[in-house]
N, C-alpha and C positions, 0 to 999 in steps of 0.2 A: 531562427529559433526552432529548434529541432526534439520535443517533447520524447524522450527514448529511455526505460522502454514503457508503451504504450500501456494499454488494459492495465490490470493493479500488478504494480510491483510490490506489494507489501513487504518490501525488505526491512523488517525492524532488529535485523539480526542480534535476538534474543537471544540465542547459546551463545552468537559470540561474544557478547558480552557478559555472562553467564559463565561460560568454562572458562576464560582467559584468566579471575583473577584465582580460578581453582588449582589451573596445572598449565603448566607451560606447553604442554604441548594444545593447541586450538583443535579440536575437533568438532567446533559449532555446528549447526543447520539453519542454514537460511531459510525464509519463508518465502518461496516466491513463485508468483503467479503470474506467468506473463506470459503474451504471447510477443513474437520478432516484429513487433508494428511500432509505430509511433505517427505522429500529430504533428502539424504543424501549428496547432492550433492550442489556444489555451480553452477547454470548456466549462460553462455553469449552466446553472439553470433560472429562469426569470420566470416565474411563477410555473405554468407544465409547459413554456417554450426552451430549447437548449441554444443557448447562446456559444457558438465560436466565436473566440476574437485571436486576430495577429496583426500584433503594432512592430512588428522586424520585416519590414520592406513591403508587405502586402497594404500593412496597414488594413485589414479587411475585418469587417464585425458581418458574420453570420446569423442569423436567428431562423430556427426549423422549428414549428410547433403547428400542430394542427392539418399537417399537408400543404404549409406554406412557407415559403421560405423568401425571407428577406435579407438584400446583402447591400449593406453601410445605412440603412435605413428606407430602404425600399423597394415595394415587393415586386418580387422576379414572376414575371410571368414564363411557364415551363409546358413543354410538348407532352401529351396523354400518356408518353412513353414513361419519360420523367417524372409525372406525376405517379406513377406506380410506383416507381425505384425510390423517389423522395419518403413515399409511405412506410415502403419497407425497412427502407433504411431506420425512418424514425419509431417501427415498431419495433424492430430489433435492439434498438439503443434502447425505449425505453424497459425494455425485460433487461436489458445488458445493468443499468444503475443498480436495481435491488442485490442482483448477484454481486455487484463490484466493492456495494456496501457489506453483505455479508462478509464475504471475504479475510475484505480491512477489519473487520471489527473482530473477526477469530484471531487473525494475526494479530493483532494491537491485546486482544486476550491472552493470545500467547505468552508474548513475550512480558505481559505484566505477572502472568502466573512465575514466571520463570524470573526475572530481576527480582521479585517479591520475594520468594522462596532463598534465593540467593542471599541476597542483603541479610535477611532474616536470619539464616545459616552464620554466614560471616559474621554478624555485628553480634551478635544473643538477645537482640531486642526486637521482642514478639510486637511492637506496637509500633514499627516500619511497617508495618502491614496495613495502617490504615491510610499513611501517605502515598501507599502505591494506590491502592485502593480507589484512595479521591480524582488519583492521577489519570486512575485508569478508565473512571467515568467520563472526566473530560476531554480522554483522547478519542472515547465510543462515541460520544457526542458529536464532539468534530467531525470523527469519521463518517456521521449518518448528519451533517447540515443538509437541510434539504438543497440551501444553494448553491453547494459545492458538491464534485464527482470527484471522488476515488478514481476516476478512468480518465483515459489524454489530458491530465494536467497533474503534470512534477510538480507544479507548485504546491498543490495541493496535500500531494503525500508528505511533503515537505514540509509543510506545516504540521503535519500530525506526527511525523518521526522527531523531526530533528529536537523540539521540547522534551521528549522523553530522551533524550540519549544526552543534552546538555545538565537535563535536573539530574539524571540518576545515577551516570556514569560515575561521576565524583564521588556520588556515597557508596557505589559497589567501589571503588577502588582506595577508598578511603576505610573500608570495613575488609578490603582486602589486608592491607597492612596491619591494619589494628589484630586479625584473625594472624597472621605471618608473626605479629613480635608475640602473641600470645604462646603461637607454637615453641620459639624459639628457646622460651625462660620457663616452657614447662615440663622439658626433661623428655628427656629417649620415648621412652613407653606410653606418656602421655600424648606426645607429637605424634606419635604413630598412629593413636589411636585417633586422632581431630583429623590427619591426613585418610586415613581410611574412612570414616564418616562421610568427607566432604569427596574423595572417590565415586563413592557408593551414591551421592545424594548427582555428583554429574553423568555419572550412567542413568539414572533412572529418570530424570531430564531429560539428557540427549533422545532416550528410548518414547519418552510422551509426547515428547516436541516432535521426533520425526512421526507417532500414528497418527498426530493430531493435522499436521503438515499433507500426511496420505492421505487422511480426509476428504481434505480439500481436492483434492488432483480433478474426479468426476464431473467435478463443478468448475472447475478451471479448462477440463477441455470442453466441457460443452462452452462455457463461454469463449474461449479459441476459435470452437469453430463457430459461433456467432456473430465475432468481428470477421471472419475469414467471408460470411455471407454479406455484410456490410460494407466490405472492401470490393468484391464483388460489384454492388451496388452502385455506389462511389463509383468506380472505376467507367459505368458504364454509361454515367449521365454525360447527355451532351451540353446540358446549358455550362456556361463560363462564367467566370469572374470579368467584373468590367475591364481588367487587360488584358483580356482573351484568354486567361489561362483556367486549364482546367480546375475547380471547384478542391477536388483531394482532399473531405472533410478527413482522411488516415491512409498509413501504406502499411504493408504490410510486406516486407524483406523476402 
């Protein structure tokens, strides 16, 4: 089970679903933060300890909190060397959580600014804006569960995308048509005119969406190269998993 790509991918690809039902030609921006690593591991959190777990062939449950690490429920005793590399690692992840939560929660703002704004557009109905609204609390909520990480676990982001893209796609695409037959039966001059609006309103999107996107970048490398030190870390512990193999709480390509 191969968790890729690692750190937040926060792909909720807002313009692309956003520009597509405006003009045929796509020229979305994706949102995303990653660096080339991934996990084998699924990760949470059990009160301020991080739990790994992998049930595809390891079958291994990790727990690192405190400078201790225990693996399938009992603790590992580890060399002075170890014990440093353990530390580091676990204080590097936990600054890594706050950042991986910010992140998600601008992207998941993103793209609610932008489905919102759209539908909005599309349908004439200024009071879709409180059903994105509600949606978009409970996708920031998730995004910031204290026992879940935005970071080495798909499942996770996957629970935060894929409800917004099953609720809302239907009503952008269904406010797409309903905007399409409106143009159709409104005459030369007036289609012209609802076509150039909705123009005008995907350039000034794609233009938010990508400064808002640049934003992010500073913070996306500093956290790149904070897993680049934790792979480091990782890489250089000698204790094993009870079948000899090395530990690889991430790799990094």
């Amino acid at each position: 089970m191969r968790t890729s790509p690692l750190l937040v991918t926060a792909t909720l690809a807002a313009s692309l679903l956003v520009c597509a039902p405006i003009s045929a030609e796509n020229t979305g921006t994706d949102i995303k933060v990653s660096c080339d690593a991934y996990s084998d591991y699924q990760v949470s959190m059990s009160g301020q300890a991080f739990v790994f777990e992998n049930n595809d062939g390891r079958n291994t449950r990790m727990v690192l909190g405190g400078g201790q690490l225990y693996i399938n429920g009992k603790q590992t005793a580890v060399s002075a060397a170890d014990q440093n590399r353990l530390d580091g690692f676990e204080a590097e992840l936990r600054l890594l959580v706050p950042e991986s939560r910010k992140v998600v929660t601008e992207a998941v703002n993103i793209a609610f600014d932008a489905l919102g704004a759209v539908s909005v557009a599309l349908s004439g109905d200024a009071g879709k804006s409180t059903d994105y609204d509600k949606a978009r609390a409970k996708a920031v909520s998730s995004a910031n569960d204290p026992t879940r990480l935005p970071i080495f676990n798909d499942q996770s982001m996957r629970g935060i995308v894929e409800p917004i893209v099953s609720e809302f796609v239907p009503d952008i695409v269904g406010s797409a048509l309903g905007f399409a037959m409106k143009a159709m039966f409104a005459g030369e001059e007036k289609a012209a005119a609802m076509e150039s609006r909705m123009n005008a309103m995907e350039k000034d999107l794609d233009a938010s969406i990508d400064a808002r996107a640049k934003a992010l970048e500073p913070l996306a490398d500093g956290m790149c190269k904070r897993i680049q030190r934790m792979d480091a870390l990782d890489n250089a512990l000698d204790v094993r998993l009870p079948n000899g193999k090395p530990i690889d709480f991430l790799s990094i390509k």
